[in-house]
Each structure stands twice: as structure tokens, then as C-alpha cells.
KETI-315108 format. One record per residue (C-alpha): residue in three letters; x, y, z; residue number from 1. Coordinates in pm, 1 decimal. Layout:
// KETI-315108
<kepa code="ALA" east="X" north="Y" up="Z" pos="NUM"/>
...
***
This chain:
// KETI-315108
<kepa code="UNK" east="6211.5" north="22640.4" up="14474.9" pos="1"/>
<kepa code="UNK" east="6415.3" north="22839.5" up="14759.0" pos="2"/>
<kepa code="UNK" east="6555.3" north="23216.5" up="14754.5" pos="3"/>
<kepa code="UNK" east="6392.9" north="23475.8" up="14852.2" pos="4"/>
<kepa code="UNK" east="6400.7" north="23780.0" up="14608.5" pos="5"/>
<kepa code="UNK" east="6506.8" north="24138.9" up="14709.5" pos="6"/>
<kepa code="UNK" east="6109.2" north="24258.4" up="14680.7" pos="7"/>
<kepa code="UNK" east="6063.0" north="24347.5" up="14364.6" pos="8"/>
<kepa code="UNK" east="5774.9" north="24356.6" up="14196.1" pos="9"/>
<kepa code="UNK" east="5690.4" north="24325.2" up="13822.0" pos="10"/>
<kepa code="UNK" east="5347.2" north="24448.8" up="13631.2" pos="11"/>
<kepa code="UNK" east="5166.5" north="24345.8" up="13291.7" pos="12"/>
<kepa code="UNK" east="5405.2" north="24531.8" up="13079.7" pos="13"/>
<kepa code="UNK" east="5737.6" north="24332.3" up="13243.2" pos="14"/>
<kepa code="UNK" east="5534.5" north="24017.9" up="13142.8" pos="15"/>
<kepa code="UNK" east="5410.3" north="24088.3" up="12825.2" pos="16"/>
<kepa code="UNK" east="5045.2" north="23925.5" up="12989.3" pos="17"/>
<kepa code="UNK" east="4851.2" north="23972.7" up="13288.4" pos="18"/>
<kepa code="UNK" east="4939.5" north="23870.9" up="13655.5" pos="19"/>
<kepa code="UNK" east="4708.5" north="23637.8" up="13755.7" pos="20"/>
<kepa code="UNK" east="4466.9" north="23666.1" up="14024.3" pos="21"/>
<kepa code="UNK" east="4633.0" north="23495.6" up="14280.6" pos="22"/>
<kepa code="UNK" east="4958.4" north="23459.2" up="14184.4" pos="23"/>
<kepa code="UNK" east="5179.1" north="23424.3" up="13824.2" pos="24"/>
<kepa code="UNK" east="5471.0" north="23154.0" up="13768.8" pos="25"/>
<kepa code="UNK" east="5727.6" north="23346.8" up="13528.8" pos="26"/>
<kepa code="UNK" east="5936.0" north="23150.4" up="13284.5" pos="27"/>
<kepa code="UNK" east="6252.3" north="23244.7" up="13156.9" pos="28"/>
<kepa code="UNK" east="6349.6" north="23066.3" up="12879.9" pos="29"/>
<kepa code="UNK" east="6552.4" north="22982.1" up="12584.3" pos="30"/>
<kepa code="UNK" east="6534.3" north="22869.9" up="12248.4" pos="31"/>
<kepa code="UNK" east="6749.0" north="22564.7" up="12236.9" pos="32"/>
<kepa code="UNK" east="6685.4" north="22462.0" up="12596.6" pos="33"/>
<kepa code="UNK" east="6576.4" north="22110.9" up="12668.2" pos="34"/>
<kepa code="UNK" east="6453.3" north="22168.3" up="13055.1" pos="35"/>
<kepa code="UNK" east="6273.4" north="22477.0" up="12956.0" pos="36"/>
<kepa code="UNK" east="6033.0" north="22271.4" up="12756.5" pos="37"/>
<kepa code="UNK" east="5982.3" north="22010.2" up="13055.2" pos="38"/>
<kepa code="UNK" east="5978.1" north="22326.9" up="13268.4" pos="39"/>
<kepa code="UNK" east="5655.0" north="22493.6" up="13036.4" pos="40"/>
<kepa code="UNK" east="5508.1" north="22151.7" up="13087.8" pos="41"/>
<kepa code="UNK" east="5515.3" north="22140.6" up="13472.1" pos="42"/>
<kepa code="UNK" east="5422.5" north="22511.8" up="13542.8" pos="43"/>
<kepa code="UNK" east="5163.4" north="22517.6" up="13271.0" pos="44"/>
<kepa code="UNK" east="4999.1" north="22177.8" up="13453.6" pos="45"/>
<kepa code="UNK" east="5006.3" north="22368.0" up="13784.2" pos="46"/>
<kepa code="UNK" east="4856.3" north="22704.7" up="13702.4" pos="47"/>
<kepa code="UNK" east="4552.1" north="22486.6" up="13563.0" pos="48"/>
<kepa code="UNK" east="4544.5" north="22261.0" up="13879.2" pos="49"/>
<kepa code="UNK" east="4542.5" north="22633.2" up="14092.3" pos="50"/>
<kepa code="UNK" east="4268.7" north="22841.5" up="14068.1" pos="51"/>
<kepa code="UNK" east="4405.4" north="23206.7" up="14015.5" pos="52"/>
<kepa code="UNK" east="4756.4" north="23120.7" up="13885.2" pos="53"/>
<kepa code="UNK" east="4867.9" north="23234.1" up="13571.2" pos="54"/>
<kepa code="UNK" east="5200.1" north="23138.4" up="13364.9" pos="55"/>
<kepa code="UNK" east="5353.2" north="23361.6" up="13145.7" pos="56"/>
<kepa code="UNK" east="5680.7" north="23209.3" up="12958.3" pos="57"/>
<kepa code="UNK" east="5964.4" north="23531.3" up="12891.3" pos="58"/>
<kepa code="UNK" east="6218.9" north="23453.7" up="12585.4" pos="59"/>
<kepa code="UNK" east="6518.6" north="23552.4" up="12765.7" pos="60"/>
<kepa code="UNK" east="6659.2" north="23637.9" up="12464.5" pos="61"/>
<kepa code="UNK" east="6429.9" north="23924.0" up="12361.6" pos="62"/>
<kepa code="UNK" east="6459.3" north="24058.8" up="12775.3" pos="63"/>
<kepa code="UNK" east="6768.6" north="24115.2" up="12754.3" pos="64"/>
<kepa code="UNK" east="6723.0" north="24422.9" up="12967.5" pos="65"/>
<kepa code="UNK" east="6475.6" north="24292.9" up="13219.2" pos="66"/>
<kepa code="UNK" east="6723.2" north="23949.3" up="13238.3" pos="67"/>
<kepa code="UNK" east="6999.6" north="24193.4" up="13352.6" pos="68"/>
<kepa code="UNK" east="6733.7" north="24359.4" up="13627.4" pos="69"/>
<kepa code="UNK" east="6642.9" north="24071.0" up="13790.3" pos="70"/>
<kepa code="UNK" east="7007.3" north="23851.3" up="13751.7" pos="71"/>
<kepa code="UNK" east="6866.3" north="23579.4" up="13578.1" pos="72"/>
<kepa code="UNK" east="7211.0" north="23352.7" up="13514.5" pos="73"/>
<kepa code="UNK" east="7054.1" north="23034.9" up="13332.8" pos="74"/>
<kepa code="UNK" east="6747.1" north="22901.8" up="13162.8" pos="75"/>
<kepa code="UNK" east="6509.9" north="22805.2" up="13273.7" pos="76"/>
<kepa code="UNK" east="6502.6" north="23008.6" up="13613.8" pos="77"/>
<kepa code="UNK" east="6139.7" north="23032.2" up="13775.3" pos="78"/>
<kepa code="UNK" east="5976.6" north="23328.6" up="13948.7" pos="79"/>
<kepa code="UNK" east="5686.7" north="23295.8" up="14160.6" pos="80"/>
<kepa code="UNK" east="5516.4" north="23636.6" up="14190.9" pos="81"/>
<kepa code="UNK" east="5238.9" north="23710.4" up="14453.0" pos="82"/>
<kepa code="UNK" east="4880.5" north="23847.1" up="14325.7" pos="83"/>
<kepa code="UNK" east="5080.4" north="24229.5" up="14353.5" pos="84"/>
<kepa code="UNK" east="5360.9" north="24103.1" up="14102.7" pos="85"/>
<kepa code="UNK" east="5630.7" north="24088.6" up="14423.4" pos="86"/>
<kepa code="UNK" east="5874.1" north="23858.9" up="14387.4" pos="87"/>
<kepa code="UNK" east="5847.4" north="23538.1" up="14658.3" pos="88"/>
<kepa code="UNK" east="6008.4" north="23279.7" up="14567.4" pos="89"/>
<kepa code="UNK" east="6275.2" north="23221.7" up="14256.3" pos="90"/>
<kepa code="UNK" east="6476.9" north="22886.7" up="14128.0" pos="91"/>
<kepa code="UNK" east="6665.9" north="22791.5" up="13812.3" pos="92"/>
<kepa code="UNK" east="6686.2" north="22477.1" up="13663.7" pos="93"/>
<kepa code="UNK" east="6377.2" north="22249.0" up="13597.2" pos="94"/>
<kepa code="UNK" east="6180.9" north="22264.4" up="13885.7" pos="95"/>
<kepa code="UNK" east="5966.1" north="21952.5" up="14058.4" pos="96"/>
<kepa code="UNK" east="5564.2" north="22010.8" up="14042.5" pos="97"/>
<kepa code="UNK" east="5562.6" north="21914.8" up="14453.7" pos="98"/>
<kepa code="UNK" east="5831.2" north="22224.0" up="14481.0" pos="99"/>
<kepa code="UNK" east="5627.5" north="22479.0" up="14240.6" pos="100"/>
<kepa code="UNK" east="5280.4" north="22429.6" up="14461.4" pos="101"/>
<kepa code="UNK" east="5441.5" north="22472.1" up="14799.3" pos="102"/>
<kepa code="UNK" east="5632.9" north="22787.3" up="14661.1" pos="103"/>
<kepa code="UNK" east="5276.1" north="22899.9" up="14523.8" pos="104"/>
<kepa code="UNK" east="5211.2" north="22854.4" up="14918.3" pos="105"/>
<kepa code="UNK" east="5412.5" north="23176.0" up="15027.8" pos="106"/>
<kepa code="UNK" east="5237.9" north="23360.8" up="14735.0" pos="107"/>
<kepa code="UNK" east="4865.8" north="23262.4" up="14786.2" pos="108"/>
***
């Protein structure tokens, strides 16, 4: 997980679910995409290792719109979002679980 993001932030309605307490792990995915579902797998073991952390998965293909905003290029791409929705950290591709908790470390 590397990149820093620009600062923005996103709320409950860019989700479609609440941030979590300490910090959310947003999923942009696609339909037909193989790494996406190793991807879910990963981030969803994570935010219930982590107390606080919340994943939400976004169908990039219904946010069209907020795919544009943010310059999401590929599925799956990863946002890690501090406990105010700000954007910290951001990767695409499938990510490694060892990568995904130290990026919750800059969020936490």
C-alpha cells in the first residue's frame, strides 16, 4: 500500500455504509475481476482482526461518478480512510494482508 492521496475525505453517503470507528478499507471493484474477490477476502479478514475497522466494497461500475473523482484506473484499487473519512493511504491491485495493517498504521 503506498501513495499518499491529495486529502480528500469521503462520508457515509460516498460509501453507501458507515465509516468505521477507527478507520474504513474501501474496495473498488468489478464484476468479472478475479483479484477483487481475493482482495474482499484479505480486507474483510483484517477489519475483523482490527478493532474499529470497517470494509465497505464499491461496484465501480455503479460509481461511475465517484470513480472519476477519486482517479480510480483499475480494479481492485484500495483506499484506506482515517476515522474522519480522509484519504491516507491508496493501492491498486490485490494487496498483501502484512501491507493493509501497516497502512491501517498511518490511519489509526
Amino acid at each position: 500500500m503506498r501513495g499518499r492521496d491529495d486529502g480528500k475525505r469521503l462520508g457515509a453517503a460516498d460509501l453507501g455504509g458507515d465509516l468505521g470507528e477507527r478507520a474504513t478499507l474501501v474496495q473498488f471493484s468489478s464484476a468479472f475481476c478475479a483479484p477483487c474477490r481475493a482482495t474482499r477476502r484479505i480486507l474483510g479478514e483484517v477489519a475483523g482482526m482490527v478493532p474499529g475497522v470497517s470494509h465497505v466494497e464499491i461496484d465501480a461500475e455503479d460509481r461511475l461518478e465517484l470513480v472519476r473523482d477519486l482517479g480510480i484506473l483499475k480494479t481492485p484499487t484500495v483506499l484506506v480512510l482515517d476515522a474522519d473519512g480522509r484519504i491516507v493511504r491508496r493501492a491498486s491491485g490485490q494487496p498483501r494482508k502484512a501491507d493493509v495493517i501497516a497502512a491501517l498504521g498511518e490511519a489509526v
